[in-house]
RODO-2510 file (C-alpha; in nm, 4 decimals, decimal comma):
residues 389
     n   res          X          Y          Z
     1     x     0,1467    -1,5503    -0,4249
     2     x     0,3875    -1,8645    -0,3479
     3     x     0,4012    -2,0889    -0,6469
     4     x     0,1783    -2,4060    -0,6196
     5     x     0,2684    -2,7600    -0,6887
     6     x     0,1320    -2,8568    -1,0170
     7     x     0,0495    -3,1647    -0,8735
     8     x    -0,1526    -3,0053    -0,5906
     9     x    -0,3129    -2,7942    -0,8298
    10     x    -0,4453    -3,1257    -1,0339
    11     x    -0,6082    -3,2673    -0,7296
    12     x    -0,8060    -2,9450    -0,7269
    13     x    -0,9473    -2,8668    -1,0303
    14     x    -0,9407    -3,2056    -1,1719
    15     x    -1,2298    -3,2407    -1,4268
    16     x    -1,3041    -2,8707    -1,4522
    17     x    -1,4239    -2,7892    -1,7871
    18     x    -1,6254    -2,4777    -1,9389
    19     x    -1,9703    -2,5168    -2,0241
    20     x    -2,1472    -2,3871    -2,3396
    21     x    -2,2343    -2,1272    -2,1932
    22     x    -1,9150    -1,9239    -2,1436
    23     x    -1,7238    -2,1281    -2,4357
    24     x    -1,5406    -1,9338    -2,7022
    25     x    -1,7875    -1,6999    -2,8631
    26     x    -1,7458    -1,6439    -3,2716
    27     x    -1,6658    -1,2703    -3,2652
    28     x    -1,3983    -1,3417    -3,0033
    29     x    -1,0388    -1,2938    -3,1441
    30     x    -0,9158    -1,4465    -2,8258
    31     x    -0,8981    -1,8341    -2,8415
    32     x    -1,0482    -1,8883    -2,5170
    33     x    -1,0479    -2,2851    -2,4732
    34     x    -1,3152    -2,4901    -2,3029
    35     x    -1,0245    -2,6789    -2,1311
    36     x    -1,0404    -2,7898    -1,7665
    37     x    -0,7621    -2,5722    -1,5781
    38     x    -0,5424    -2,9547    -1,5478
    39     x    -0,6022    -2,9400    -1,9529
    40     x    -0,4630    -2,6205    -1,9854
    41     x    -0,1686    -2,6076    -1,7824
    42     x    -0,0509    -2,9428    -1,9427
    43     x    -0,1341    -2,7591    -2,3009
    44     x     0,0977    -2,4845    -2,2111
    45     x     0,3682    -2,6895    -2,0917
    46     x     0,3236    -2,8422    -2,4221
    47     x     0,3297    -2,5464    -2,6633
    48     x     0,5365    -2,3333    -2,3741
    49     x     0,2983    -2,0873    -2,3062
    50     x     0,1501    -1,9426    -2,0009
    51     x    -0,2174    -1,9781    -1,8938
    52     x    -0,4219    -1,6483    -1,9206
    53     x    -0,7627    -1,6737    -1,7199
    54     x    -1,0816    -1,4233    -1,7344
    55     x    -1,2061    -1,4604    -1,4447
    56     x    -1,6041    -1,3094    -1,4631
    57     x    -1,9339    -1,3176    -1,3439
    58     x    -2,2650    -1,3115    -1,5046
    59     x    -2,3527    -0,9829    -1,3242
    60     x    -2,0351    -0,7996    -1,3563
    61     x    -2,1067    -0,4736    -1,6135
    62     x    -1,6993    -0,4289    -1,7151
    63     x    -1,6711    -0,7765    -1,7343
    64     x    -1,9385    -0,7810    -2,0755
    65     x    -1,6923    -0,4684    -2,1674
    66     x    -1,3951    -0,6661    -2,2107
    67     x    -1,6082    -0,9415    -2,4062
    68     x    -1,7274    -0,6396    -2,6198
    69     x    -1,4461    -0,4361    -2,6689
    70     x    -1,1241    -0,5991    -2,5733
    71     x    -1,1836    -0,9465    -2,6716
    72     x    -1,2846    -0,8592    -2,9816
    73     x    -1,0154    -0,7023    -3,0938
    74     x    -0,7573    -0,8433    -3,3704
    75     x    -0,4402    -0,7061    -3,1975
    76     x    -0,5711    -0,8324    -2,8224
    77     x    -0,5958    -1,1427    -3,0051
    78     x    -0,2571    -1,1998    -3,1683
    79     x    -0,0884    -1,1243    -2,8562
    80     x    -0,2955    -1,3618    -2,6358
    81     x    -0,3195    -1,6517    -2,8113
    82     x     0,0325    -1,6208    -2,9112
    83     x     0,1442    -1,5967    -2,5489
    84     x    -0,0990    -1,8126    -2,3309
    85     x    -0,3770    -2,0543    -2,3437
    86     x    -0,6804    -1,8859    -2,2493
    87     x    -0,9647    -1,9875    -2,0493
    88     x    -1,3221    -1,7829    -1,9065
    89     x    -1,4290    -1,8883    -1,5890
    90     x    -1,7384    -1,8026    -1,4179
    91     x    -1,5923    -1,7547    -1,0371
    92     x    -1,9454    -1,8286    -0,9159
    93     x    -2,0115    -2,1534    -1,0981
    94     x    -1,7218    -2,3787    -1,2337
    95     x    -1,4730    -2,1271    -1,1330
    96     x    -1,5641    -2,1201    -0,8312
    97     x    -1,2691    -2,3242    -0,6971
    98     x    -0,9789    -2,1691    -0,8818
    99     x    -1,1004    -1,8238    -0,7847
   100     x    -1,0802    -1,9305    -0,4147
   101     x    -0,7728    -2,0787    -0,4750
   102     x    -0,5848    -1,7984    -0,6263
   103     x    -0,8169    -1,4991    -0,4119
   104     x    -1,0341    -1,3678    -0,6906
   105     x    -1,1872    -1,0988    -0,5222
   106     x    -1,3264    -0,8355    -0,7795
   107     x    -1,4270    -0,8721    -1,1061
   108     x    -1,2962    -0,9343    -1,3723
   109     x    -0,9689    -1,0370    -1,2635
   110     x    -0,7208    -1,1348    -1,5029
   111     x    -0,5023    -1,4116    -1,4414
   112     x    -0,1285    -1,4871    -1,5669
   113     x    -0,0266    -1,8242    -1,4618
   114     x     0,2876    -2,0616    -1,5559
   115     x     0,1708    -2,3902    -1,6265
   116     x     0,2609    -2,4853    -1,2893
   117     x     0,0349    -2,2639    -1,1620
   118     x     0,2832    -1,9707    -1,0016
   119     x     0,1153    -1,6652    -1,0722
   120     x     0,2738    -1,3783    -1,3197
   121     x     0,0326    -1,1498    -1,3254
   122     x    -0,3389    -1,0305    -1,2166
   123     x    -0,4757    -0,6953    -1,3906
   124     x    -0,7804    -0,5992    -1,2153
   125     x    -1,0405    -0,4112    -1,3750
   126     x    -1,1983    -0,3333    -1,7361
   127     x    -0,9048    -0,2404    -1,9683
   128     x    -0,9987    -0,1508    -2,3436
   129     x    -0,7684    -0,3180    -2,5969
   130     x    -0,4259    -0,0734    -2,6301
   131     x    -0,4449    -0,0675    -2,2068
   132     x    -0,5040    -0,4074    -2,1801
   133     x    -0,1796    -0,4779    -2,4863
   134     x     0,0337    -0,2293    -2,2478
   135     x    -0,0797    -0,4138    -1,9581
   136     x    -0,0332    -0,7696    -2,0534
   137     x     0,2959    -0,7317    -2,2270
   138     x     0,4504    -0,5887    -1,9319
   139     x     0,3545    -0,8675    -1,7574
   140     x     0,4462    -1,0944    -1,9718
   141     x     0,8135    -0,9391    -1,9821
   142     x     0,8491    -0,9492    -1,6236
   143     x     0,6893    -0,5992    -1,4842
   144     x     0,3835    -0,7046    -1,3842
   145     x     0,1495    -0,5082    -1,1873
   146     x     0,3140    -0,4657    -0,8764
   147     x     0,6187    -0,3573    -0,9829
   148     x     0,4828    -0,1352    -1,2199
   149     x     0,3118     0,0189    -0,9220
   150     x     0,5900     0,0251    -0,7001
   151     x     0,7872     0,2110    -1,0249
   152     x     0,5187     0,4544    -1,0013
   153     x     0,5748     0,5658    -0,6732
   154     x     0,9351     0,5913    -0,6872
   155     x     0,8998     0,8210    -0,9755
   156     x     0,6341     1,0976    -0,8731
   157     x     0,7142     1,3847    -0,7218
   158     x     0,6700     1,3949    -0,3445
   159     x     0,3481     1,5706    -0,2731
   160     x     0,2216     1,5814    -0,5931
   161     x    -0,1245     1,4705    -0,6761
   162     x     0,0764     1,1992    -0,9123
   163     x     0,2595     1,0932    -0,5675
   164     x    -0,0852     1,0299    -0,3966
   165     x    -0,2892     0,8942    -0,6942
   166     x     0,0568     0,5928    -0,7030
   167     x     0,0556     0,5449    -0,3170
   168     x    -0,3423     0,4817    -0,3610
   169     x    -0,2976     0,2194    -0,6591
   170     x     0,0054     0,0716    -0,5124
   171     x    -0,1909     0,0090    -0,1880
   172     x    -0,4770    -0,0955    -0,3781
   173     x    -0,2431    -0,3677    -0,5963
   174     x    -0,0781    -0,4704    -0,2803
   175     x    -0,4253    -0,5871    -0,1099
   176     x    -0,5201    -0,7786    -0,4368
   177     x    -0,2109    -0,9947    -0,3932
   178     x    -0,3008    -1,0752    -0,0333
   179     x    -0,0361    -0,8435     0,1127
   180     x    -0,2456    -0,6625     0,3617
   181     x     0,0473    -0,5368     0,5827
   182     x     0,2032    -0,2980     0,3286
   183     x    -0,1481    -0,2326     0,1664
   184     x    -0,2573    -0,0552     0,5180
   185     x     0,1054     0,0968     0,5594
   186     x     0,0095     0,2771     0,2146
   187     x    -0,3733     0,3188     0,2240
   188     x    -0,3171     0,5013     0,6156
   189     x    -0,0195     0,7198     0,4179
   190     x    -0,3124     0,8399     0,1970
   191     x    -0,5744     0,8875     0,4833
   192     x    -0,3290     1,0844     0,7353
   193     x    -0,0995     1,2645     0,5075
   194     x    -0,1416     1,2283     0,1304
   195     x    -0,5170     1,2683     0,0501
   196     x    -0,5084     1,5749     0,3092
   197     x    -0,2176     1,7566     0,1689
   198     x    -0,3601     1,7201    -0,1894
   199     x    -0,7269     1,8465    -0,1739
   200     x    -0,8343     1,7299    -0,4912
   201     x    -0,8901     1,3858    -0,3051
   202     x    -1,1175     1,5448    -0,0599
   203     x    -1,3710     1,3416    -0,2021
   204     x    -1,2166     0,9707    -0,2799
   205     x    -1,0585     1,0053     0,1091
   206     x    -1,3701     0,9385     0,2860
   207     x    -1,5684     0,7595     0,0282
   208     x    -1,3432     0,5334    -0,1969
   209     x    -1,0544     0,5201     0,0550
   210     x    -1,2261     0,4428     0,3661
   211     x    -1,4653     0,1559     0,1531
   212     x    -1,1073     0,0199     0,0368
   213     x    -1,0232     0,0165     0,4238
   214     x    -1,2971    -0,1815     0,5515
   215     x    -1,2817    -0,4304     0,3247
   216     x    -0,8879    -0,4696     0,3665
   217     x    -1,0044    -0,4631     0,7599
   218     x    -1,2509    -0,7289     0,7242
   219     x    -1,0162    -0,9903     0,6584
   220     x    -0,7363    -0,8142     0,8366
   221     x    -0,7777    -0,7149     1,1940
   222     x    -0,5117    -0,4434     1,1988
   223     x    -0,6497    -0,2465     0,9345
   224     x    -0,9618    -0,2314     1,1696
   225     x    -0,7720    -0,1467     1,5019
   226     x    -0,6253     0,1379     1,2659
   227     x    -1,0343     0,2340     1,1723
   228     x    -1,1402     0,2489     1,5630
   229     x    -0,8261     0,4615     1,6547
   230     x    -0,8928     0,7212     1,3567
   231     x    -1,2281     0,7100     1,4343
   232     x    -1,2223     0,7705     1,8212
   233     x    -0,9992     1,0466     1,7341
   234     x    -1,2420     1,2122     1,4761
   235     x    -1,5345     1,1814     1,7539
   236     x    -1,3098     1,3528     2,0116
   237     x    -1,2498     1,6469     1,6902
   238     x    -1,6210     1,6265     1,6585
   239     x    -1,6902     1,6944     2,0264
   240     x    -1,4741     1,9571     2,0694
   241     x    -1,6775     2,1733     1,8407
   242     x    -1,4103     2,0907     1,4665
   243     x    -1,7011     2,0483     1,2002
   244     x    -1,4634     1,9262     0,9574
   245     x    -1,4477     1,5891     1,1674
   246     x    -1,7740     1,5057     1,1339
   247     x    -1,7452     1,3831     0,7608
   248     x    -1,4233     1,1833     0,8855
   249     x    -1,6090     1,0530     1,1449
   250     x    -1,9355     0,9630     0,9561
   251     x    -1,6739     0,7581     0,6643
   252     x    -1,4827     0,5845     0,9388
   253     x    -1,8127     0,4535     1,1114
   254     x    -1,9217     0,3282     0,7563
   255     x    -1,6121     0,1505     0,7203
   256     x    -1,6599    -0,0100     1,0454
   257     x    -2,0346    -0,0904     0,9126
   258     x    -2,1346     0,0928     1,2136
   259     x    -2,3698     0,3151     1,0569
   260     x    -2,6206     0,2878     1,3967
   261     x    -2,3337     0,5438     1,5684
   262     x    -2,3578     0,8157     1,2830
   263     x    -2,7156     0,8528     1,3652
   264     x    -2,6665     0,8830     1,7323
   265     x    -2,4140     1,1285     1,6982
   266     x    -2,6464     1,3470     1,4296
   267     x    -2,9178     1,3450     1,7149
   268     x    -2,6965     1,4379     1,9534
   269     x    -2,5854     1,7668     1,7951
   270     x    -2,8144     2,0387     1,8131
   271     x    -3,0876     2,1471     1,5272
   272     x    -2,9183     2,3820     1,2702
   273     x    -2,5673     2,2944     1,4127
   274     x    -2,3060     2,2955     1,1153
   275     x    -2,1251     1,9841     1,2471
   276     x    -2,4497     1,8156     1,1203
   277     x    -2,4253     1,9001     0,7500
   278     x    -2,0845     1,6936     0,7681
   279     x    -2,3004     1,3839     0,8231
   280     x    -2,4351     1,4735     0,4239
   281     x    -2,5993     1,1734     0,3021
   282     x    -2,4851     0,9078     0,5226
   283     x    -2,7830     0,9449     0,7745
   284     x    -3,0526     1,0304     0,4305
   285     x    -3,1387     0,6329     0,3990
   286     x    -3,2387     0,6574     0,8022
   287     x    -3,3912     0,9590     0,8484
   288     x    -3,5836     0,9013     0,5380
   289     x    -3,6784     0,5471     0,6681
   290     x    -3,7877     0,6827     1,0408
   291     x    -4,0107     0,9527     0,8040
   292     x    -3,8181     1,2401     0,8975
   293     x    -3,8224     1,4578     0,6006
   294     x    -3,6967     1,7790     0,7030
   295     x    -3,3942     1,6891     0,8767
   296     x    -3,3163     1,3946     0,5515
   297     x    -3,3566     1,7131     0,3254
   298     x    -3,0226     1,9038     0,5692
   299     x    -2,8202     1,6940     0,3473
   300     x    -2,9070     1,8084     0,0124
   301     x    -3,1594     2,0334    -0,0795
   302     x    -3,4304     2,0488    -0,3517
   303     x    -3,2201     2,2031    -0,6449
   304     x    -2,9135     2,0248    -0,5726
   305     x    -3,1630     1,6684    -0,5793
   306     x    -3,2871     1,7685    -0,9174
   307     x    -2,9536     1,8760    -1,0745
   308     x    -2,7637     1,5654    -0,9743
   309     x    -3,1365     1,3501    -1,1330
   310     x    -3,1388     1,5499    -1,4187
   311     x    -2,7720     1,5085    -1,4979
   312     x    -2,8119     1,0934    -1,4195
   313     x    -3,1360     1,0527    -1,5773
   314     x    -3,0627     1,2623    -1,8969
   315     x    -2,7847     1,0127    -1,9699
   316     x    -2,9918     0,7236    -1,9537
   317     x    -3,2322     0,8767    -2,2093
   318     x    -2,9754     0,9624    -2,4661
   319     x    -2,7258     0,7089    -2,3800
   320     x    -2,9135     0,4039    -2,5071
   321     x    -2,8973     0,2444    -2,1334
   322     x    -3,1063    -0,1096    -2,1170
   323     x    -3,3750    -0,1356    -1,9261
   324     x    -3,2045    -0,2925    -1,6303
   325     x    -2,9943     0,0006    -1,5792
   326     x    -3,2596     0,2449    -1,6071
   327     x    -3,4683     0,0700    -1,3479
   328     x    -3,1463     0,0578    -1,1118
   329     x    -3,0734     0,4122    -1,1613
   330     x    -3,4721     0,5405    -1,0758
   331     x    -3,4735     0,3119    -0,7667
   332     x    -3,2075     0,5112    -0,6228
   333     x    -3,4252     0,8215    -0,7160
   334     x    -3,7018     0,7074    -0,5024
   335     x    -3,5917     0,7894    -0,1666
   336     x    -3,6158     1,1324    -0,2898
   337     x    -3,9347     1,1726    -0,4627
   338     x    -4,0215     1,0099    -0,0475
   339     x    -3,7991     1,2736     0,0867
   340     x    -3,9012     1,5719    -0,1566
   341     x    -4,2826     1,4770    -0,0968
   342     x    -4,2756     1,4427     0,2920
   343     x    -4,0936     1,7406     0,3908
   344     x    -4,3430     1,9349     0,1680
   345     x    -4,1284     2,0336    -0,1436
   346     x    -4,4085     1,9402    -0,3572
   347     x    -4,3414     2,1253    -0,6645
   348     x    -3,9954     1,9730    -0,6414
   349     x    -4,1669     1,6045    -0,5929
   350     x    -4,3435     1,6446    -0,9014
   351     x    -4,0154     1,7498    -1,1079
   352     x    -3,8590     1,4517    -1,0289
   353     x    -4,1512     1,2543    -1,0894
   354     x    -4,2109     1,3912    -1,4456
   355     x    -3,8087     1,3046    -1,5228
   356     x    -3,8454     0,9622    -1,3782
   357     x    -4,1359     0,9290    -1,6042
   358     x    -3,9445     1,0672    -1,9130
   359     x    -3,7372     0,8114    -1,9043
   360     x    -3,9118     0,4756    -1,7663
   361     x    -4,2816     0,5054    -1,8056
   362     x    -4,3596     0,1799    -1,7288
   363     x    -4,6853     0,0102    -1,4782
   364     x    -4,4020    -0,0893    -1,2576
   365     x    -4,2485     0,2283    -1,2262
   366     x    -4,5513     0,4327    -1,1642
   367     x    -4,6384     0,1874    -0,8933
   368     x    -4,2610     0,2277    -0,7035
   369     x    -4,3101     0,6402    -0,7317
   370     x    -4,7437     0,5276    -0,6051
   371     x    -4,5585     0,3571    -0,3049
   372     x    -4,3136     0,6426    -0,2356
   373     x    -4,6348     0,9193    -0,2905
   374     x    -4,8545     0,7259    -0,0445
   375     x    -4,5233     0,6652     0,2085
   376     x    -4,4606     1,0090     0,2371
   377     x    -4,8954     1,0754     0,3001
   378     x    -4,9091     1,3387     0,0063
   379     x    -5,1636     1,1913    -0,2118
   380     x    -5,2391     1,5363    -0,3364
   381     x    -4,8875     1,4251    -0,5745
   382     x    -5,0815     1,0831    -0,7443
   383     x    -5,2118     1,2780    -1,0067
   384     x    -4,8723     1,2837    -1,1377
   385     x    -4,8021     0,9582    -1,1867
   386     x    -5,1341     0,9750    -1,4627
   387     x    -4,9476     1,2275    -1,6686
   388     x    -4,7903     1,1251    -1,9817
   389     x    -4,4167     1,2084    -2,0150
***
């Protein structure tokens, strides 16, 4: 980021203070100040510090982590408060401005500024204290992020999942400082060459990877030229009878947010053609929505449904989860009681039921799974819903 006028800055965020709700809380060993930004940037030309912001939001899960875990801690403390002022800002109420200003585009984002407002440093992402220490020191002493990354990749060893896994985070770092041109450069290194070569990335290619990419191509119309040309290629693989394209295909078209085409091409390929299972879930939330239960189940069947539940569900149970992030967790569960019910896996149906029940018993609850039951026309299933966990 190009450093910004001080006096520019002023005319922006002139009269921006905290309010009581995100001021400095007691068990907070970081002195966050309810300073407008104009009141801290003079305050740490004054004491010659730099300005540290938290930039959060009231949703954001890591965000209550750092205030938690990191913030809390003596030796986070000592460091911050001895180096910067520190401010929270909400970037969706009174920091609204400054996190347009400087990009905020994920949360939390942590903010190293000079008092005239050039930027040091952002870290990205929940870090518990000794990261966070390593992190912020760096920064401080003039490797910050970027470089660090950069260092990273000149160091691994070429083909090495170490070499891939630094390529990904550098191209990652590079699009959170706005520099989209060598982000791509990286992110399509990882896509064509790295994530293929090392198969333990399988996975993070076409899910993680190709999310990063369309949002980098959202704002950056090369990235999405380079999306329709991997894409069309894929199709063409696809066509030509390569199964392997299909999940390449099916990622790219998400990416895109074309979803509409990975349904077309699943009903053009035959019934109990294997270039269909490479769609996996992607076409589930359609097919299950246009009540076709048989072909939704292709993707995953029965056991693998109530592995993957058990495993998710069991943690919420022992893992003292609150009640908003049970309820999240068992909506995404109801699809497949829908899908488990209408394509006639009824003992399944009732499995998943019973766990959903084990864990949030609740009126509200049994109503969601009522609406899924009477959905998928099996009302022989509503007598499970009156069971007690």
């Amino acid at each position: 980021m190009h450093p910004r006028s001080l006096v520019g800055l002023f005319a922006v965020f002139s009269g921006l203070a905290l309010p009581p709700a995100v001021a400095q809380e007691t068990k907070s060993a970081v002195a966050f100040r309810p300073l407008s930004l104009e009141g801290a940037f003079a305050a740490a030309q004054a004491e010659r510090k730099l300005v540290f912001i938290d930039f959060f939001t009231t949703w954001c899960a890591p965000c209550k982590l750092l205030d938690q875990q990191t913030w809390t801690d003596p030796k986070v403390g000592e460091l911050v408060n001895a180096k910067a002022v520190a401010l929270k800002l909400d970037a969706e109420k009174e920091g609204r401005a400054a996190a347009k200003h400087y990009a905020i585009a994920a949360y939390p984002t942590l903010l190293v500024l000079k008092p005239d407002g050039t930027e040091v440093d952002r870290i990205v992402g929940f870090r518990d204290p000794a990261r966070f220490i390593a992190d912020f020191a760096a920064g401080v002493a003039g490797r910050p992020t970027l470089v660090r990354a950069h260092d990273a990749v000149t160091s691994a060893s070429a083909d090495s999942r170490e070499a891939v896994r630094a390529r990904y985070d550098l191209a990652k770092t590079l699009a959170r400082a706005g520099q989209s041109a060598e982000a791509l450069e990286h992110y399509l290194w990882c896509f064509d060459e790295g994530m293929i070569k090392v198969s333990s990335f399988t996975g993070v290619r076409t899910s993680f990877l190709t999310g990063d990419l369309g949002r980098l191509a959202a704002n950056y119309p090369p990235a999405r030229a380079a999306l329709v040309t991997r894409r069309d290629d894929a199709k063409t693989r696809l066509l030509g009878g390569d199964a392997r394209a299909a999940s390449d295909f099916a990622a790219l078209n998400e990416a895109l947010g074309d979803r509409a085409a990975n349904l077309a091409m699943f009903d053009q390929l035959p019934a109990g053609d294997p270039r269909r299972r490479g769609f996996g879930t992607r076409v589930q939330p359609q097919l299950i929505a246009a009540r076709r239960y048989a072909e939704a189940l292709e993707a995953m069947p029965p056991a693998s449904i109530l592995r993957v539940a058990d495993s998710t569900l069991s943690r919420l149970q022992s893992g003292g989860a609150d009640l908003t992030a049970k309820r999240s967790s068992i909506r995404l569960q109801l699809p497949h009681v829908e899908m488990l019910a209408g394509a006639g896996e009824l003992a399944a149906a009732r499995e998943l039921i019973g766990q959903i029940l084990a864990v949030e018993p609740s009126a509200e609850t049994r109503a969601l799974l009522r609406r899924a039951i009477e959905r998928a026309e099996r009302p022989e299933l509503l007598d499970a819903l009156a069971a007690k966990p």
